[in-house]
C-alpha distance (Angstrom), angle and dihedral (degrees) to the residues before:
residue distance angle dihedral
X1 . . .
X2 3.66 . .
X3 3.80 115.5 .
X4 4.14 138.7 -164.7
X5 3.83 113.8 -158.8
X6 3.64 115.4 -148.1
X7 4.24 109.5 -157.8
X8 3.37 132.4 126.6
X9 3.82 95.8 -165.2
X10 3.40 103.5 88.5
X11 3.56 107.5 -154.6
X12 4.00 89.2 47.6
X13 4.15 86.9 53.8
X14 3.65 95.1 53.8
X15 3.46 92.1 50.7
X16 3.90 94.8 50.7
X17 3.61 87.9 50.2
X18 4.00 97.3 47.1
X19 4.14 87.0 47.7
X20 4.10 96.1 45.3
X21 4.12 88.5 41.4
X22 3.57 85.6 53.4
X23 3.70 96.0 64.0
X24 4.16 121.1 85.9
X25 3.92 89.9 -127.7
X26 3.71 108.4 43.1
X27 3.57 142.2 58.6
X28 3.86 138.3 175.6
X29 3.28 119.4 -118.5
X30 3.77 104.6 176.0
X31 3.61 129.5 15.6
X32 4.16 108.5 -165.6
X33 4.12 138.8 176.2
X34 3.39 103.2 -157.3
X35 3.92 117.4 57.0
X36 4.13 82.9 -149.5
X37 3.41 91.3 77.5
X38 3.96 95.2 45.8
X39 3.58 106.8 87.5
X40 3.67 94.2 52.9
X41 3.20 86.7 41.8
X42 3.85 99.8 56.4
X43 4.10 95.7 45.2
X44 3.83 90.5 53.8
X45 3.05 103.1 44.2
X46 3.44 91.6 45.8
X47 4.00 97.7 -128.8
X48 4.07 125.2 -177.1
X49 3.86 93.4 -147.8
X50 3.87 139.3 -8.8
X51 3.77 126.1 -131.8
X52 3.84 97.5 -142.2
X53 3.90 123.6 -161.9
X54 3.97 114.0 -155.5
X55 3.62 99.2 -136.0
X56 3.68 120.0 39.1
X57 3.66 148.8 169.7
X58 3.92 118.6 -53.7
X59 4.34 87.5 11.7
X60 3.16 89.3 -69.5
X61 4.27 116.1 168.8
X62 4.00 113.4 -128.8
X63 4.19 80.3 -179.1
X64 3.95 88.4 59.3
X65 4.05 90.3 34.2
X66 3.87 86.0 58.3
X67 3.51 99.5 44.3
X68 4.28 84.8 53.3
X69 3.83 92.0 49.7
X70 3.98 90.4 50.7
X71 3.53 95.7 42.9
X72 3.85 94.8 50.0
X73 4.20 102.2 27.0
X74 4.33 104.8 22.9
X75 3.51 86.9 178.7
X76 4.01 102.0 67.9
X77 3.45 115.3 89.5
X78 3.78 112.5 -126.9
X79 4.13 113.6 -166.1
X80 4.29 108.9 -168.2
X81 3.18 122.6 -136.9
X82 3.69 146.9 -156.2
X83 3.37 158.1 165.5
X84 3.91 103.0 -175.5
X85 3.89 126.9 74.9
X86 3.68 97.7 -124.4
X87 3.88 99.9 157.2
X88 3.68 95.1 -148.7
X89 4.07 97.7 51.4
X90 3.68 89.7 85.4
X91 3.79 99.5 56.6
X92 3.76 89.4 34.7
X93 3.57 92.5 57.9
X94 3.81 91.8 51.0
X95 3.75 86.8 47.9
X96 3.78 86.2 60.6
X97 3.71 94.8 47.8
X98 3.90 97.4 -101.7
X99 3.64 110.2 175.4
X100 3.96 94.0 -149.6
X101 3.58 142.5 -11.4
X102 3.37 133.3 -141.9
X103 3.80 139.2 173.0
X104 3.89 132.5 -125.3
X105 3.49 97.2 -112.2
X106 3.78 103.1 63.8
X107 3.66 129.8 108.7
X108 3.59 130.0 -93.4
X109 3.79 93.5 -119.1
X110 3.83 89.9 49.3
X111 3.65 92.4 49.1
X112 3.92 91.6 52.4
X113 3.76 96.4 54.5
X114 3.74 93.0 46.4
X115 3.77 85.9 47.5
X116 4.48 83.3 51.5
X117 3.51 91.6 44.9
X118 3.41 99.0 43.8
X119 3.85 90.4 56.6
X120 3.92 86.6 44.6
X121 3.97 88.5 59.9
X122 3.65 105.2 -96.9
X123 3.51 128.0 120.1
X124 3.76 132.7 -147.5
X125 4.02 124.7 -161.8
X126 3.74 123.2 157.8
X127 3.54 121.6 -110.2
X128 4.08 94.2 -123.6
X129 4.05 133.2 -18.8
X130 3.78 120.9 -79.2
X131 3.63 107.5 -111.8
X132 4.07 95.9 26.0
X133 3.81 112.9 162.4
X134 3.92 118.5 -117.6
X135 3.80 106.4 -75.7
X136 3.56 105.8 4.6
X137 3.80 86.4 113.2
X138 3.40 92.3 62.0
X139 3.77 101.0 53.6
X140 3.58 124.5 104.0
X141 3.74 131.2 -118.4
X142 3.92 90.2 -102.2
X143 3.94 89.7 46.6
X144 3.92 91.2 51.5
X145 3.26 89.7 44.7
X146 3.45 98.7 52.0
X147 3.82 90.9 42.9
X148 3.91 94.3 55.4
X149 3.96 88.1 56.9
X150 3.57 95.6 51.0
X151 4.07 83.5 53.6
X152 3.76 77.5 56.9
X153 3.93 93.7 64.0
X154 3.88 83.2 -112.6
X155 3.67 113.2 155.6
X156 3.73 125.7 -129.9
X157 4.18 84.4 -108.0
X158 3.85 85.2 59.8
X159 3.16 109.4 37.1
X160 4.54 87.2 55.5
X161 3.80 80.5 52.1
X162 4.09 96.1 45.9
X163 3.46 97.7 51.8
X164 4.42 105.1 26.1
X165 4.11 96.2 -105.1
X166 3.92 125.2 137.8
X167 3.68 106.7 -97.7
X168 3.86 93.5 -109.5
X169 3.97 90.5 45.9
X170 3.76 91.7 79.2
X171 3.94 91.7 58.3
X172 3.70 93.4 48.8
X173 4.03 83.4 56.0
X174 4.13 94.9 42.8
X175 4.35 81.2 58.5
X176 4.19 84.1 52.4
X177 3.55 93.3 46.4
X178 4.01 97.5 48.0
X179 3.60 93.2 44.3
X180 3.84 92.5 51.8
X181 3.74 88.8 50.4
X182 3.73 109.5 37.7
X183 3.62 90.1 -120.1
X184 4.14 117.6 133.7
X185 3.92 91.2 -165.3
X186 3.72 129.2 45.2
X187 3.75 98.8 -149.8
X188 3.70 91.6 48.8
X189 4.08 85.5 48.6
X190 4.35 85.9 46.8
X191 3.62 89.8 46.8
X192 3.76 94.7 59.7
X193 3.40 92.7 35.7
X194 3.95 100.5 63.7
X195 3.77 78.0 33.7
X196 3.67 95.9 72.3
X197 3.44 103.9 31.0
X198 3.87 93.6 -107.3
X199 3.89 89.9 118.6
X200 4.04 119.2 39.1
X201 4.04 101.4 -170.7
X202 3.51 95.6 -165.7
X203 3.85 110.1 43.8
X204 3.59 117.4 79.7
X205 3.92 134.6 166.6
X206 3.84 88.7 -115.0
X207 4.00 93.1 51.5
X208 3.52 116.7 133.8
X209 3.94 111.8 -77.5
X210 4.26 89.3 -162.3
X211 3.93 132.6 76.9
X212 3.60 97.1 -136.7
């Protein structure tokens, strides 16, 4: 099966390459930084599936990469993958038509037989993020959303305005938030957040997909 890595880190890239070259049935045929470049990438040269970091070179999207590839060649398989906690990279990966997801921190043997199984039709996501703080799986898409602005320094004013709410409507979901957490202070809760790696403010499934 022909494969295009997606990785801006160098050293991790190589690797990938060495330990998919190494197998009888598989072979990279591309090995990119910047997820931009992947779904022209993948069409010409004519890949079976794309290993697809999140966040790549110039802040580039893999999520909005993938959804590109999907939209304009179904058949290639495109795997996600990560090495952050962001609790919303899983459902925005399936959002984009991801076939599978996988984090950083699995092992090479793993990584092959989702790779197999992938190509055999199956798909694997996690059920939740390693490392997720208490509660964030429990918040809704308006609640995440609201707490990735306020990692954005956005104030309650803004955030009504960014996302269409009454301005007191974004308090009343700050209360939800800290009681489904355990937190008793919304920057403190942001602060660890972005901290962690749970919340990413800046990528987004819609991010650009270009270098310009």
């Amino acid at each position: 099966m022909r494969i295009v890595i997606v990785e801006d880190q160098t050293i991790l890239r190589e690797s990938l390459a060495h330990a998919i070259d190494s197998q009888a049935d598989m072979n990279v045929v591309g090995k990119l930084a910047d997820a931009a470049l992947a779904p022209d990438a993948a069409i010409r040269l004519k890949a079976d599936l794309v290993l697809m970091d999140v966040c790549t070179e110039n802040d580039s999207s893999g999520i909005a990469a993938t959804r590109k590839i999907k939209q304009e060649r179904p058949e290639i398989k495109v795997i996600v993958m990560t090495g952050m906690p962001e609790v919303t990279f899983i459902d925005q990966s399936k959002e984009a038509e991801a076939d599978g997801f996988v984090y950083k921190n699995i092992g090479t043997d793993d990584l092959m037989g989702i790779i197999r199984s992938t190509m055999d039709g199956y798909s694997t996501f996690p059920r939740h993020a390693p490392g997720m703080f208490s509660g964030a799986s429990a918040l809704t898409d308006i609640e995440m959303e609201i707490l990735r602005l306020v990692c954005k320094t956005k104030t309650r004013k803004e955030i009504a305005s960014a996302l269409y709410l009454s301005e007191g409507t974004p308090k009343r979901h700050i209360s939800e938030i800290l009681a489904k957490t355990g937190y008793d202070n919304i920057l403190r809760l942001a602060i660890h957040a972005v901290a962690s790696g749970a919340v990413v403010p800046t990528i987004r499934a819609d991010d650009r997909t270009d270098s310009n």
